[in-house]
BAFIGU-765950 format. One record per residue (C-alpha): x, y, z negated. Coordinates in Angstrom, 2 decimals. Example, Ala and Ser with C-alpha at 12.3 -4.5 7.8 and 13.67 -1.06 7.14 Angstrom:
<rs>
<r X="12.30" Y="-4.50" Z="-7.80"/>
<r X="13.67" Y="-1.06" Z="-7.14"/>
</rs>
This chain:
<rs>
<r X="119.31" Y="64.81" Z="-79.62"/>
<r X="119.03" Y="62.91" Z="-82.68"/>
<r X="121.23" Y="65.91" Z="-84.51"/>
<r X="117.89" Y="68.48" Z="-83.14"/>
<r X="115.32" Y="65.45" Z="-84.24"/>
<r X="116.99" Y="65.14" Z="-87.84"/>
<r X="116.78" Y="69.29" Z="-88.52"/>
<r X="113.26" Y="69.02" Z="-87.16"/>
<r X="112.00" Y="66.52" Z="-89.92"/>
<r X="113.67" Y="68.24" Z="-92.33"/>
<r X="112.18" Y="71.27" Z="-91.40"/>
<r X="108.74" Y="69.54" Z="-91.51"/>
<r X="109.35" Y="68.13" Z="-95.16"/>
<r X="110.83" Y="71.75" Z="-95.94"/>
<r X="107.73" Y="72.55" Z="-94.80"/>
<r X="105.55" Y="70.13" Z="-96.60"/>
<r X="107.00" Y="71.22" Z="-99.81"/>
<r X="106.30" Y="74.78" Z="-99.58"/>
<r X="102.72" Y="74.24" Z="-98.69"/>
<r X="102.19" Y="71.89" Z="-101.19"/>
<r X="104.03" Y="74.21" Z="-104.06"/>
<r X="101.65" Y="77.09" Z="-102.73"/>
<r X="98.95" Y="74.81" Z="-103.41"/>
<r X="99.89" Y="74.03" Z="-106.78"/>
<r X="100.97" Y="77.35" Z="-108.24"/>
<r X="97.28" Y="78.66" Z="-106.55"/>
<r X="95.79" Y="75.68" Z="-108.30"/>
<r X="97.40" Y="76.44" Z="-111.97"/>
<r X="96.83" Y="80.01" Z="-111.41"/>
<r X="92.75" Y="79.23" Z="-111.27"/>
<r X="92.82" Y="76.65" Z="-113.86"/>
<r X="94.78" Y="78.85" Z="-116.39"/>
<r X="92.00" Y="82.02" Z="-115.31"/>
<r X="88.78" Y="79.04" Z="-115.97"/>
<r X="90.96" Y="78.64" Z="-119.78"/>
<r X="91.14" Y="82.39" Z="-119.83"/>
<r X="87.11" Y="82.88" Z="-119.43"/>
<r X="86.08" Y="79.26" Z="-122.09"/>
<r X="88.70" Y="80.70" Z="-124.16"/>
<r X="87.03" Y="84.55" Z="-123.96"/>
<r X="83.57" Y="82.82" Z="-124.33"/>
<r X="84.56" Y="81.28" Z="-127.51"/>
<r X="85.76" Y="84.67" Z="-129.13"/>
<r X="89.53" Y="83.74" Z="-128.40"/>
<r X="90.70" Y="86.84" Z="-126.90"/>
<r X="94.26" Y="85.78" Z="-127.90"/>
<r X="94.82" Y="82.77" Z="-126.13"/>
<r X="92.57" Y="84.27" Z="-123.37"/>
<r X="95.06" Y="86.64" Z="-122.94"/>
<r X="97.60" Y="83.90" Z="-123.22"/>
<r X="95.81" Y="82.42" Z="-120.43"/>
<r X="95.43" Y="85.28" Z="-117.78"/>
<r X="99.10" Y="86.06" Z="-118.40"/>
<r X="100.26" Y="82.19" Z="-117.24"/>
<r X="97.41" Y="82.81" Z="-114.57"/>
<r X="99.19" Y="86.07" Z="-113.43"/>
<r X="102.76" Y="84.23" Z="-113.74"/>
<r X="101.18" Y="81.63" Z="-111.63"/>
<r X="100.10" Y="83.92" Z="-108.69"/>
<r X="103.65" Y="85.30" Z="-108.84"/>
<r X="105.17" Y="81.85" Z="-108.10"/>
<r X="102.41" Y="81.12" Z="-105.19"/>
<r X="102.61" Y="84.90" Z="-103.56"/>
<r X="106.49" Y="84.63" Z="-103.73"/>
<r X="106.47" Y="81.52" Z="-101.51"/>
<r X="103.52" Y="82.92" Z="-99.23"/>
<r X="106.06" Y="85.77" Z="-98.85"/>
<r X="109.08" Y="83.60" Z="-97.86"/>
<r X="106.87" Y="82.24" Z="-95.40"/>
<r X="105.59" Y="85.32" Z="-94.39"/>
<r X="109.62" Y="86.27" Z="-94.15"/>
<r X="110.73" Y="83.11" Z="-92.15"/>
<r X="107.91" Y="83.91" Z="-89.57"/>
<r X="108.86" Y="87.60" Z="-89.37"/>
<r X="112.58" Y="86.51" Z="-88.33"/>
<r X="111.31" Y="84.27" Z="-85.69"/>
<r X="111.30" Y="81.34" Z="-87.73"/>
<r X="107.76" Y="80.11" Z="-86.46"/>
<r X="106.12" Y="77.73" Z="-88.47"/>
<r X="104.13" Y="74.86" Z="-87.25"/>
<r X="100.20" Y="75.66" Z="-88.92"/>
<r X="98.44" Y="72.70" Z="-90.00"/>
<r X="95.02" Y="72.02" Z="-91.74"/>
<r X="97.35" Y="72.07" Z="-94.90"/>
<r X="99.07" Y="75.26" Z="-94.88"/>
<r X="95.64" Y="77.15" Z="-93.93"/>
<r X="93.99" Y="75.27" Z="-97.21"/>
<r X="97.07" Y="76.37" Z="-99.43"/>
<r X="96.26" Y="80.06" Z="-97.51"/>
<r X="92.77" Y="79.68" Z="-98.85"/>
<r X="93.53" Y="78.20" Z="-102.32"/>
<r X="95.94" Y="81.32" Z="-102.98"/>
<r X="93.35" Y="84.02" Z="-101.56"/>
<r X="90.73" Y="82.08" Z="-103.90"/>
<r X="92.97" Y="81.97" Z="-106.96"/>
<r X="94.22" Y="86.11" Z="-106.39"/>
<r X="89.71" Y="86.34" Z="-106.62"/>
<r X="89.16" Y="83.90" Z="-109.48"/>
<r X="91.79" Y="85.50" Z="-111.76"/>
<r X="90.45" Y="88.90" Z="-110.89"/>
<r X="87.12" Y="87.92" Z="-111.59"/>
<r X="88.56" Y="86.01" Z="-115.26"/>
<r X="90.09" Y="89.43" Z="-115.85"/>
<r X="86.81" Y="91.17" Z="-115.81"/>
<r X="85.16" Y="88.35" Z="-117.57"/>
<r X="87.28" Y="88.59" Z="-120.27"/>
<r X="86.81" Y="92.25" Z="-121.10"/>
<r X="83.26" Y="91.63" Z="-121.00"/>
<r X="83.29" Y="89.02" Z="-123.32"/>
<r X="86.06" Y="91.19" Z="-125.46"/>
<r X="83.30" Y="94.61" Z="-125.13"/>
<r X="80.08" Y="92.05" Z="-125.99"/>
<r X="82.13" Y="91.04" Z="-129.23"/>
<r X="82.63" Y="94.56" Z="-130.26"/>
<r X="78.82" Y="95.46" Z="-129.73"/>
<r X="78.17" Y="92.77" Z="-132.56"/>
<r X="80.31" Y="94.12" Z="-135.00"/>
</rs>
């Protein structure tokens, strides 16, 4: 029993982790795509660039551990949801938006710069 109780809180931390690393790669991912848009604003289009690629890189990390999630479920590895892993959920599907949006945002700013040339 205490073997069973020992894997469980490990799981749970195991857990923990993941969530929290999904949060944090979503969380970079938007804050390198709000650099991106200040950085396009400002005529940057370099480091804006910069910034939407570390954005992309970002998403990568955070849609790689969704899917090993995703993967652990689909071989009957059920995780326990909590209020935490449905906010890292949201914080990835609002990151994948935001740097979508920053992408778009960018060309603008890139096209509104050539019109003033």
């Amino acid at each position: 029993m205490a073997e069973e109780e020992k894997n469980s809180q490990q799981s749970e931390e195991e857990q923990m982790q993941t969530t929290m690393g999904l949060i944090v790669n979503a969380g970079n991912a938007k804050s390198f795509a709000v650099e991106a848009i200040k950085a396009a604003k400002e005529g940057d289009f370099d480091k804006a660039h910069d910034k939407l690629d570390d954005a992309q890189k970002a998403l990568v990390s955070a849609h790689n551990t969704q899917t090993g999630m995703l993967t652990k479920e689909a071989q009957g590895e059920h995780a326990q949801v909590t209020l935490l892993m449905v906010h890292s959920q949201d914080h990835l599907m609002t990151a994948i938006t935001f740097v979508d949006l920053a992408t778009n945002f960018v060309d603008v700013y890139e096209q509104l710069d050539e019109l003033k040339k």
